[in-house]
C-alpha positions in Angstrom: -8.6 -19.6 -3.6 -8.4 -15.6 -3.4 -6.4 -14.3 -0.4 -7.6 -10.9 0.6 -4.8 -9.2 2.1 -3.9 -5.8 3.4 -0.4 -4.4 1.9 1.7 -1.8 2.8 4.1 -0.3 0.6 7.2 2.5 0.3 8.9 3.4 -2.6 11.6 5.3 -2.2 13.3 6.9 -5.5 17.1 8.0 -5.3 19.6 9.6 -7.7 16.5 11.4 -8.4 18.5 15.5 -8.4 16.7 16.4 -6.1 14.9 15.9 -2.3 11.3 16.4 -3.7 9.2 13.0 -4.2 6.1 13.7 -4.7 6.1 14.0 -8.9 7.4 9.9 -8.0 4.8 9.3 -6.1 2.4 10.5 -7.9 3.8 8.0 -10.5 2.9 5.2 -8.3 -0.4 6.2 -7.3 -1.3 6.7 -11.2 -0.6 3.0 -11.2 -3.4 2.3 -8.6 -5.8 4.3 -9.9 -6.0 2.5 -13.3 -6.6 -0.9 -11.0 -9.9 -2.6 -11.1 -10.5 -4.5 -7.4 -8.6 -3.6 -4.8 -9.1 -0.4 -2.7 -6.1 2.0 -1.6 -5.5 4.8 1.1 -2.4 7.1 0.3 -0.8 8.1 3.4 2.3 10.3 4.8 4.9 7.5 5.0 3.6 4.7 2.5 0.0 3.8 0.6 -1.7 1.0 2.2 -3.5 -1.5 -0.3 -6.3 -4.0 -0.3 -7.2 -6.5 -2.7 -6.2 -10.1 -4.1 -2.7 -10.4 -2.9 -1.4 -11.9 -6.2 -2.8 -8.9 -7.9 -1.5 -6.1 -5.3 2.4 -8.2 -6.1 1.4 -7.5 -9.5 1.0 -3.5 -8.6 3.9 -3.6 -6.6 6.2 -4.5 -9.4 4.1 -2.1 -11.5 4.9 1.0 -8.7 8.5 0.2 -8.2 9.2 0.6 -11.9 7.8 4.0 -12.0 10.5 6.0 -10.1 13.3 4.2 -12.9 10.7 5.2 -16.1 10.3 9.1 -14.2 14.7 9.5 -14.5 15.4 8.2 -10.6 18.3 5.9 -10.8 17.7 3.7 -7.7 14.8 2.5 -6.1 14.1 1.2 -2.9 10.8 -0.7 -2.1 9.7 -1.7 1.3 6.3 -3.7 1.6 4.5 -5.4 4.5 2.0 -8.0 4.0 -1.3 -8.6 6.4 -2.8 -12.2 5.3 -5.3 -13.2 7.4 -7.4 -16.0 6.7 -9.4 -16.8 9.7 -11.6 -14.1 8.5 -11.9 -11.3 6.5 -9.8 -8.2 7.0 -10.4 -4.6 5.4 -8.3 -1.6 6.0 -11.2 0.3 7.4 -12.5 -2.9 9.9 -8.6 -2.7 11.3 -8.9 0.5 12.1 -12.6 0.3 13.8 -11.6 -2.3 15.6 -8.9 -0.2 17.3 -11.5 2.8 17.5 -13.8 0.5 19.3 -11.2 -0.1 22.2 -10.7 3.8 22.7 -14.3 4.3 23.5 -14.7 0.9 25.1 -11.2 -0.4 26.9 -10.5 -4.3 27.4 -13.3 -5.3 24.1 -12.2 -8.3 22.5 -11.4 -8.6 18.1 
């Protein structure tokens, strides 16, 4: 069985020299990009990922390496897991289902 899930995920480099992240993050997102099957939105805080949730594990293990192969020498890696299997879920259906409710208040999911 293939369970579509919805991921969240922070990594957070340290003993890096420096307070600038981005070059790291970059790192990680180089790690998505070269993924066949799953779809990814980059944010502020975090990246949010969907796909096969074996697969997205897989990545995650991938991302949080890239910080200790870029100098950093600590990582911290936070992720949050939506598995929902009484139907599908997408990143972009999660958030239309919350637009939805602005322009119509009390809808049901």
């Amino acid at each position: 069985m293939i369970i579509i899930a919805i991921v969240e995920v922070t990594v957070i480099p340290l003993g890096t020299g420096g307070t600038s992240l981005s070059s790291f993050v970059a790192g990680c997102v180089r790690v998505l990009q070269q993924a066949n099957d799953i779809k990814y939105q980059l944010t502020p805080m975090g990246t949010i990922i969907e796909g096969e949730l074996t697969e997205i594990i897989k990545l995650v293990s991938q991302m949080h390496e890239q910080p200790f192969m870029a100098g950093a020498s600590r990582v911290n890696t936070i992720i949050r897991i939506d598995d929902r299997r009484d139907k599908k879920g997408t990143m972009k259906g999660k958030v239309s289902s919350v637009e939805a409710k602005l322009i119509t208040p009390g809808g049901t999911d």
